[in-house]
DRENPA-972550 format. One record per residue (C-alpha): residue in one letter; z, x, y. Coordinates in nm, 3 decimals. Layout:
// DRENPA-972550
<type: a	pz: Z	px: X	py: Y>
...
This chain:
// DRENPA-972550
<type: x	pz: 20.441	px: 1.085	py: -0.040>
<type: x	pz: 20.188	px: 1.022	py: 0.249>
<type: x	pz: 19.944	px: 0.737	py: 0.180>
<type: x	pz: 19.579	px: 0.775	py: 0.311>
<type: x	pz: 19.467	px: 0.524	py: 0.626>
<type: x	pz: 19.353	px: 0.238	py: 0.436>
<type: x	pz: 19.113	px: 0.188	py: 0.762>
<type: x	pz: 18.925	px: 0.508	py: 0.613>
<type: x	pz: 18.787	px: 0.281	py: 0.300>
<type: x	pz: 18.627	px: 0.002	py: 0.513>
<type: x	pz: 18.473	px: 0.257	py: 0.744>
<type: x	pz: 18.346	px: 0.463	py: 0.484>
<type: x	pz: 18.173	px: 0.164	py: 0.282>
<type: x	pz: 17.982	px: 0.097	py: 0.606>
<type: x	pz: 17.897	px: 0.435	py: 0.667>
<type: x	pz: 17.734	px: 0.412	py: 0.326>
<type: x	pz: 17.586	px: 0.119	py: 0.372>
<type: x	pz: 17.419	px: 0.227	py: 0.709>
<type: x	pz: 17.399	px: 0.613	py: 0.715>
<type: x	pz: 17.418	px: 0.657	py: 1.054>
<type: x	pz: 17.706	px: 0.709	py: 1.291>
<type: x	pz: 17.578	px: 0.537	py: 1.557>
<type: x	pz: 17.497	px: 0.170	py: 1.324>
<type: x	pz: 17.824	px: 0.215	py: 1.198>
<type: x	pz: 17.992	px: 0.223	py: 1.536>
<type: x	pz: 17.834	px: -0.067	py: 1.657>
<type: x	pz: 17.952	px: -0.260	py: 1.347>
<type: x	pz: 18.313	px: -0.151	py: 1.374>
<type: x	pz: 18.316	px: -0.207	py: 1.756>
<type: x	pz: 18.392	px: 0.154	py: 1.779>
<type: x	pz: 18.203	px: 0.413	py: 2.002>
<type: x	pz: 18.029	px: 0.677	py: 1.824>
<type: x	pz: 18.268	px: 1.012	py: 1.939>
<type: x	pz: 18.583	px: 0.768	py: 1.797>
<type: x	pz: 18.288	px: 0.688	py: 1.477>
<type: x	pz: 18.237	px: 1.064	py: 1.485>
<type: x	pz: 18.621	px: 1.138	py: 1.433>
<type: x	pz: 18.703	px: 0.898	py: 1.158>
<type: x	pz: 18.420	px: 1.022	py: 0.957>
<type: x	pz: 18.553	px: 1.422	py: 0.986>
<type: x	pz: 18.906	px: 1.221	py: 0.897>
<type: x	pz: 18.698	px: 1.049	py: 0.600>
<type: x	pz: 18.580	px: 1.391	py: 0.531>
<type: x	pz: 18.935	px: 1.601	py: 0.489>
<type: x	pz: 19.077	px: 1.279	py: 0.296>
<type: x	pz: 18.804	px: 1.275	py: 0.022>
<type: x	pz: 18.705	px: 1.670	py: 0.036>
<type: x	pz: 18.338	px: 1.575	py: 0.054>
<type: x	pz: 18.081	px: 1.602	py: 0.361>
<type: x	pz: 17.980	px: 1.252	py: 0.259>
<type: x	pz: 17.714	px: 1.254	py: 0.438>
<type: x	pz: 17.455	px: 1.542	py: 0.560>
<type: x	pz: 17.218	px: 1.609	py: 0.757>
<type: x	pz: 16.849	px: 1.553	py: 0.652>
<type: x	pz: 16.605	px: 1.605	py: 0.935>
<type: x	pz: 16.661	px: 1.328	py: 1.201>
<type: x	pz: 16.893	px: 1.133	py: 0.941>
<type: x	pz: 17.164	px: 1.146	py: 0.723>
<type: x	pz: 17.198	px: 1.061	py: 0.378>
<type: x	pz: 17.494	px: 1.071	py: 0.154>
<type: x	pz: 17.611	px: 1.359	py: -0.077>
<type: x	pz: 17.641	px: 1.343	py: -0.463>
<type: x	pz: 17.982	px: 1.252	py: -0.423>
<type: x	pz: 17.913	px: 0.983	py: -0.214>
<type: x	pz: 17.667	px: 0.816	py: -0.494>
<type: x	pz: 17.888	px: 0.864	py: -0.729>
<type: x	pz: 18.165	px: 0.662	py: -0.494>
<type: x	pz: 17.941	px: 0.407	py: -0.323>
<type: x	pz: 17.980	px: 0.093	py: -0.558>
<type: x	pz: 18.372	px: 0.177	py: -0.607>
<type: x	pz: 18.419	px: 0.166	py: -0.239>
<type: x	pz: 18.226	px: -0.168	py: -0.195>
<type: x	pz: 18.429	px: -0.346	py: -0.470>
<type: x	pz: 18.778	px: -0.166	py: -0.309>
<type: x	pz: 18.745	px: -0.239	py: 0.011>
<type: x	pz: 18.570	px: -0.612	py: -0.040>
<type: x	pz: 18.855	px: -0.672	py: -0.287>
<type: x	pz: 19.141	px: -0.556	py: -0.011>
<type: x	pz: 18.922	px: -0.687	py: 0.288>
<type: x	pz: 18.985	px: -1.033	py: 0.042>
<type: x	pz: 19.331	px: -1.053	py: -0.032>
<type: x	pz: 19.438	px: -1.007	py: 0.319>
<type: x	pz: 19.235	px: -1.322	py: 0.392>
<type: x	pz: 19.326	px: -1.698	py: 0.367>
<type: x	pz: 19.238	px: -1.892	py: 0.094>
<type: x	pz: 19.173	px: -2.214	py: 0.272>
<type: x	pz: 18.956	px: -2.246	py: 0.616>
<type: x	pz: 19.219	px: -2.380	py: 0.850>
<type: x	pz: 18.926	px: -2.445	py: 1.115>
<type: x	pz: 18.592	px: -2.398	py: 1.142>
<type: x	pz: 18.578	px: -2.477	py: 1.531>
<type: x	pz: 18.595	px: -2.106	py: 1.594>
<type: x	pz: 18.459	px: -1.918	py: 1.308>
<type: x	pz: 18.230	px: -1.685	py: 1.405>
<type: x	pz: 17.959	px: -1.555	py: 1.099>
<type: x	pz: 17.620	px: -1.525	py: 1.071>
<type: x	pz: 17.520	px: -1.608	py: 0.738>
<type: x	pz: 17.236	px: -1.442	py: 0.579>
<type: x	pz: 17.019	px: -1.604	py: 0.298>
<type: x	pz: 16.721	px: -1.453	py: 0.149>
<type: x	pz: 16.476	px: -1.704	py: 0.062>
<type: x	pz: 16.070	px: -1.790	py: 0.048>
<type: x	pz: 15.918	px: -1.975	py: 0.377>
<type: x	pz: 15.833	px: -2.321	py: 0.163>
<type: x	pz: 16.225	px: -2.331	py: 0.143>
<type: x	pz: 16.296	px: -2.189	py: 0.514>
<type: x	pz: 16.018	px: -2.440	py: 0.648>
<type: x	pz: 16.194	px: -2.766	py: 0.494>
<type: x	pz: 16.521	px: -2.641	py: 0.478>
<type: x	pz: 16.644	px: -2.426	py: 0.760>
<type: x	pz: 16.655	px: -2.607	py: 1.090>
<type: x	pz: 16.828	px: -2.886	py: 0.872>
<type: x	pz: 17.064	px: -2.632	py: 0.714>
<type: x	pz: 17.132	px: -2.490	py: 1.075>
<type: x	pz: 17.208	px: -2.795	py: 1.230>
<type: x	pz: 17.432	px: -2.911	py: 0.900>
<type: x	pz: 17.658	px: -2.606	py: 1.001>
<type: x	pz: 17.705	px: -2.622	py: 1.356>
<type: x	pz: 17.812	px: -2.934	py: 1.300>
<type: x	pz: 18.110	px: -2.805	py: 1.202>
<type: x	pz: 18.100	px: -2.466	py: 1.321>
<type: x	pz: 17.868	px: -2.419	py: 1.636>
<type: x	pz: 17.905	px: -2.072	py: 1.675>
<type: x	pz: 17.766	px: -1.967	py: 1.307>
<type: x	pz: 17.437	px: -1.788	py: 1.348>
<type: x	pz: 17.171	px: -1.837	py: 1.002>
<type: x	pz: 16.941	px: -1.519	py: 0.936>
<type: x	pz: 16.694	px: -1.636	py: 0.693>
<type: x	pz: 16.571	px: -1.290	py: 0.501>
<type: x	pz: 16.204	px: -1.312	py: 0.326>
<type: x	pz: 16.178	px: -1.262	py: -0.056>
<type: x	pz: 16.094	px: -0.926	py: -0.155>
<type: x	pz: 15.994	px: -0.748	py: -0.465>
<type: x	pz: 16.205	px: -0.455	py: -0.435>
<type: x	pz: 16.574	px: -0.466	py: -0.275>
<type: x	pz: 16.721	px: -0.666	py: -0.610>
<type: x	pz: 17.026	px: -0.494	py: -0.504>
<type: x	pz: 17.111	px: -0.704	py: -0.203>
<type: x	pz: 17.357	px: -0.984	py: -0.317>
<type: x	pz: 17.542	px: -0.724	py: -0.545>
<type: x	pz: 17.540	px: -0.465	py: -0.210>
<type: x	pz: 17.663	px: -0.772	py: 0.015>
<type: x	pz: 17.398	px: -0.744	py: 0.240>
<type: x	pz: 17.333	px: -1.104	py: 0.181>
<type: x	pz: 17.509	px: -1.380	py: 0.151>
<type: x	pz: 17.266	px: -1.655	py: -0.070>
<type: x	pz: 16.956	px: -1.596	py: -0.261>
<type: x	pz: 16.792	px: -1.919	py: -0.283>
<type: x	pz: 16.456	px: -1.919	py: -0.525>
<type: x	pz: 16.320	px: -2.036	py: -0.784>
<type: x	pz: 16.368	px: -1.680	py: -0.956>
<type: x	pz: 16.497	px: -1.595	py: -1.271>
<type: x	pz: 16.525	px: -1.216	py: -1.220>
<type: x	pz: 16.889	px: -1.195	py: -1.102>
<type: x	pz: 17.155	px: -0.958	py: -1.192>
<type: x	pz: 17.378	px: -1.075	py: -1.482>
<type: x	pz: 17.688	px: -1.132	py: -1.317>
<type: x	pz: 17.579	px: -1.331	py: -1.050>
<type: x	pz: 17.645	px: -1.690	py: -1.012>
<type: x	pz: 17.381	px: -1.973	py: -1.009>
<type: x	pz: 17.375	px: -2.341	py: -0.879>
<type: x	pz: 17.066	px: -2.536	py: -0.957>
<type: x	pz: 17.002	px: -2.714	py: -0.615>
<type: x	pz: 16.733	px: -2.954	py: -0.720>
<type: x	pz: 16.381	px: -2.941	py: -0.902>
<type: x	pz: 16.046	px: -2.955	py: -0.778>
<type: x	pz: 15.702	px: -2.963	py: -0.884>
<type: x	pz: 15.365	px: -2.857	py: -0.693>
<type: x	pz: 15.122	px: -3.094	py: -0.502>
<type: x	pz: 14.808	px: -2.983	py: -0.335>
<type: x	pz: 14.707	px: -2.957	py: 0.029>
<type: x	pz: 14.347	px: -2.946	py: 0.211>
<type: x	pz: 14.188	px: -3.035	py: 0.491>
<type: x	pz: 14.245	px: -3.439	py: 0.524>
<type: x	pz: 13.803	px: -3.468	py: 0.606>
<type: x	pz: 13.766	px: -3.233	py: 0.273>
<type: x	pz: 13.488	px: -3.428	py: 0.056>
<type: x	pz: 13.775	px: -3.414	py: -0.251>
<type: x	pz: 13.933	px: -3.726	py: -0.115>
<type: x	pz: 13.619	px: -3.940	py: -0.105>
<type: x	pz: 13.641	px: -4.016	py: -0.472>
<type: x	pz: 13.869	px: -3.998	py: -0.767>
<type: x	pz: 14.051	px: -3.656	py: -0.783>
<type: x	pz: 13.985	px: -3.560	py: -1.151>
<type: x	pz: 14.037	px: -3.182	py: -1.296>
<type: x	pz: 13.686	px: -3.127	py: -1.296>
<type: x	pz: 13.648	px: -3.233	py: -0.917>
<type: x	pz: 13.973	px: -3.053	py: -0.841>
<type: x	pz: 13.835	px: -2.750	py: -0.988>
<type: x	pz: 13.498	px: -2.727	py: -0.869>
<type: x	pz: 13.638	px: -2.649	py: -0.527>
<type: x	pz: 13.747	px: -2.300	py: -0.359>
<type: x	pz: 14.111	px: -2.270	py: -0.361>
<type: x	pz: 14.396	px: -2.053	py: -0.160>
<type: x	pz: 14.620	px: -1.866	py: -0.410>
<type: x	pz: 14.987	px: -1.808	py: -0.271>
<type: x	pz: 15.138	px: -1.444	py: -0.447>
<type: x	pz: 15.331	px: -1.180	py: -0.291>
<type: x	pz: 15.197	px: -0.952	py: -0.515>
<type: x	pz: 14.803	px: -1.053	py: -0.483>
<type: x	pz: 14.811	px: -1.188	py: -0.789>
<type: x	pz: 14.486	px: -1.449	py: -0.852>
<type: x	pz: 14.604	px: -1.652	py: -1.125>
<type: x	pz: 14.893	px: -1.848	py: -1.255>
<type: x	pz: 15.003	px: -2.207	py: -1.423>
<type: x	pz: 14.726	px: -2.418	py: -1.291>
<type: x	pz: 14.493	px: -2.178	py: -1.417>
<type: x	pz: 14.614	px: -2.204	py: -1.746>
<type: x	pz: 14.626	px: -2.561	py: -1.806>
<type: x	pz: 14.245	px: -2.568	py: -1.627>
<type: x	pz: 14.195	px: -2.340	py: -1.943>
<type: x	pz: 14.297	px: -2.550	py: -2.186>
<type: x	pz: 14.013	px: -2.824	py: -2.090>
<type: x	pz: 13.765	px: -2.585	py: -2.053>
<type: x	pz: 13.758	px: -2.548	py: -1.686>
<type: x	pz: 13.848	px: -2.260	py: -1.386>
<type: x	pz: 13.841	px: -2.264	py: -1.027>
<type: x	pz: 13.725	px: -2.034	py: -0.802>
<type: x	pz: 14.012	px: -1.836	py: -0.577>
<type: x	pz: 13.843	px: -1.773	py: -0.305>
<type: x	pz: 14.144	px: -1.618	py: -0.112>
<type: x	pz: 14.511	px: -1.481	py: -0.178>
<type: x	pz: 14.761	px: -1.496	py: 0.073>
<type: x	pz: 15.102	px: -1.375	py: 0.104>
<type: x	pz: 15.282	px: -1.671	py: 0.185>
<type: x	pz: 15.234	px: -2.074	py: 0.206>
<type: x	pz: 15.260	px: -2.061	py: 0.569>
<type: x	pz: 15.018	px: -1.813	py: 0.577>
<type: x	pz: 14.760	px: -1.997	py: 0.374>
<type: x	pz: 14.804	px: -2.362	py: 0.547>
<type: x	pz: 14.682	px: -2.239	py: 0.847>
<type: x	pz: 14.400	px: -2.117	py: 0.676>
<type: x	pz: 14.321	px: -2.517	py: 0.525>
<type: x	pz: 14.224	px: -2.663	py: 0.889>
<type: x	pz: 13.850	px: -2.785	py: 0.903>
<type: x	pz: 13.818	px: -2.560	py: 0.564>
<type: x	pz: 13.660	px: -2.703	py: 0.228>
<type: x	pz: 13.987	px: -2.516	py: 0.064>
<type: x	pz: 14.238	px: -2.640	py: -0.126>
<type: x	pz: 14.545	px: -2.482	py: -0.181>
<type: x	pz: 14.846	px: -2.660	py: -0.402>
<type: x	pz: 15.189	px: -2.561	py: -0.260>
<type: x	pz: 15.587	px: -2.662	py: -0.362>
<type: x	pz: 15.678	px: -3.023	py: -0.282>
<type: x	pz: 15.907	px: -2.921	py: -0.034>
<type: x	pz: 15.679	px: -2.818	py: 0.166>
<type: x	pz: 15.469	px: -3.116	py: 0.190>
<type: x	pz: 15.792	px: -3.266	py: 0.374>
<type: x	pz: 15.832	px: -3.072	py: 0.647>
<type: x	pz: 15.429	px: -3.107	py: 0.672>
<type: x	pz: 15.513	px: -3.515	py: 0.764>
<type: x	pz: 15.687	px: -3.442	py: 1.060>
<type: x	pz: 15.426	px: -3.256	py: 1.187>
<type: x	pz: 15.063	px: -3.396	py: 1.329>
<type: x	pz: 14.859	px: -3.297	py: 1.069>
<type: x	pz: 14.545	px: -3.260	py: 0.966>
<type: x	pz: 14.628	px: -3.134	py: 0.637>
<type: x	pz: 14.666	px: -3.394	py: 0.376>
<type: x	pz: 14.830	px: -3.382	py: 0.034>
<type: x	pz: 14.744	px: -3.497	py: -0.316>
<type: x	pz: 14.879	px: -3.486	py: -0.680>
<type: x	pz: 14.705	px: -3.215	py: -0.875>
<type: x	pz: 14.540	px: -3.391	py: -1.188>
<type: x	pz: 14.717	px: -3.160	py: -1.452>
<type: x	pz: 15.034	px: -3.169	py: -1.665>
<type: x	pz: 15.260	px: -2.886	py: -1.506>
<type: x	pz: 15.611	px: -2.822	py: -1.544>
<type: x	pz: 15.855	px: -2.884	py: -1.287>
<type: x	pz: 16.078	px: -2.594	py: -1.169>
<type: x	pz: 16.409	px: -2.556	py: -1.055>
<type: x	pz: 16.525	px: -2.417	py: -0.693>
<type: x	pz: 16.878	px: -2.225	py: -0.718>
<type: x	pz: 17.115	px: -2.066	py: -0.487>
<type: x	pz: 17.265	px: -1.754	py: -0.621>
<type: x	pz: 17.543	px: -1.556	py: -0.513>
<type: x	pz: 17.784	px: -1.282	py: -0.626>
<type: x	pz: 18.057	px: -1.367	py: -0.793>
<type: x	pz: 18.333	px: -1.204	py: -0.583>
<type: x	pz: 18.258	px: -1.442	py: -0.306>
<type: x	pz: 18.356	px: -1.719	py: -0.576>
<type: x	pz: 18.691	px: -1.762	py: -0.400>
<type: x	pz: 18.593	px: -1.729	py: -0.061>
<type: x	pz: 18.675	px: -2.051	py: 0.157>
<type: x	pz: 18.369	px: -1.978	py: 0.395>
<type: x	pz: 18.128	px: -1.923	py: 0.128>
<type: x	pz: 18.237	px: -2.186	py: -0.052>
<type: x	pz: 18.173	px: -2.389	py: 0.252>
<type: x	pz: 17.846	px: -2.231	py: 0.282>
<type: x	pz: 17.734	px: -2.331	py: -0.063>
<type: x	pz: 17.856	px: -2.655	py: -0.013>
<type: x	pz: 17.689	px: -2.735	py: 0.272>
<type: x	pz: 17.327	px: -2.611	py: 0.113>
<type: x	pz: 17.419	px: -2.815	py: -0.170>
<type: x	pz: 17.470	px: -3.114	py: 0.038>
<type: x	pz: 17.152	px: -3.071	py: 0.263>
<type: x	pz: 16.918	px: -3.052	py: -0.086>
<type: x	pz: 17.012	px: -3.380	py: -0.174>
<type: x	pz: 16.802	px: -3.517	py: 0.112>
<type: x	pz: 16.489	px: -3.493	py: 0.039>
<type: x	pz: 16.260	px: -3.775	py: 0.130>
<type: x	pz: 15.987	px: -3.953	py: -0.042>
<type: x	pz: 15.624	px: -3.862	py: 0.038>
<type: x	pz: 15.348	px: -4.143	py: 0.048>
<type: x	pz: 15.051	px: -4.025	py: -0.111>
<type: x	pz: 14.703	px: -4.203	py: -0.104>
């Protein structure tokens, strides 16, 4: 009995993956005549084009659907086994880690994350990915490695760690008239504010406790992210309210913006890092988590006025 090249599955899971020859080549280190060949190999062994021609690109063939998630689980699963269980040394590992997260979390969290694993590893790269709406596919696809959020919108089978909670302050301009008395509801309502939504939405919590005593604010503007909003709060009369974390990485910068507790009873939330769970037993990711985990627990006290 002949056995089929083993070699054929990994190659084929990133010719899925990146349906293109050329992409896959680089991955594999290959050229693309030699990526050219093992695809016609990949070809006769399954009895499938796999993938076609479409235009200027290829895309894969019913067949290939229907095989895609098999082949990701195989060849993880074998690519797995043939690794160690423990990380022997981490001198010379060479990964670039990819983490899909918001840019409150990049902006307190990254260089510090970065820096936390060089320490042990200084030739790790960190590719911080921006959250999306679409793409929910990604951790169970392996095309990243942590999904750190506040989300609850995650497949079922992946695996959660709560990394700490947080709650939402306010920022604006530190000569804005709102700090020259008592910040009340009605005062912190009365002025224009920056809503933060991916998805343009106007309205949210805040809104809905303002409700409750009889009060709304004016959103004067809706941005996409928090860094794109504070640099919209400079010599503004807007206030914007924005995660805690992101007040601290405001301190070590020279500021104008100032922060202040919002005047309203709203519920904390919790920031998790999710991942899938057949990177459970991985020693790397399990460093990788670890090492997140550890860098969360530092988070420093803010003075407010």
């Amino acid at each position: 009995m002949k056995f089929p090249d083993l070699n054929l599955l990994v190659a084929l899971d990133i010719l899925l993956e990146e349906q293109s020859v050329a992409a896959a080549a680089r991955r594999l280190d290959l050229s693309a005549p030699a990526m050219s060949r093992t695809l016609s190999r990949i070809r006769a062994t399954v009895g499938d084009p796999i993938l076609v021609r479409a235009g200027r690109n290829l895309v894969p063939t019913a067949r290939a659907l229907e095989l895609r998630d098999l082949v990701r689980k195989t060849s993880e699963s074998a690519i797995g086994l043939l690794q160690p269980g423990t990380i022997e040394t981490l001198e010379n590992l060479e990964r670039q880690f990819t983490i899909r997260t918001n840019d409150v979390f990049a902006s307190a969290y990254g260089g510090r994350l970065l820096a936390a694993l060089r320490a042990k590893a200084p030739k790790v790269t960190l590719r911080l990915r921006a959250e999306t709406d679409q793409d929910d596919e990604a951790l169970r696809e392996g095309r990243i490695d942590l999904w750190v959020a506040s989300t609850n919108s995650l497949d079922p089978e992946v695996r959660v760690q709560t990394l700490f909670t947080s709650h939402f302050l306010a920022l604006a301009d530190r000569d804005h008239p709102i700090f020259a008395k008592e910040i009340t509801a009605e005062r912190f309502a009365a002025y224009e504010h920056i809503n933060i939504s991916r998805k343009g939405v106007n309205s949210g919590p805040i809104d809905a406790r303002l409700m409750d005593l009889g009060l709304r604010r004016t959103i004067a503007m809706v941005a996409p992210t928090f860094v794109t909003g504070l640099f919209a709060l400079p010599r503004s009369r807007l206030i914007m309210p924005t995660p805690e974390h992101m007040v601290w990485s405001l301190a070590a910068l020279d500021s104008r913006i100032r922060a202040f507790r919002i005047p309203l009873k709203l519920e904390h939330y919790a920031v998790r890092q999710a991942w899938h769970p057949r990177l459970d037993n991985d020693a790397v990711h399990r460093w990788l988590r670890s090492t997140v985990l550890e860098i969360c627990k530092e988070q420093p006290a803010i003075t407010l006025d």
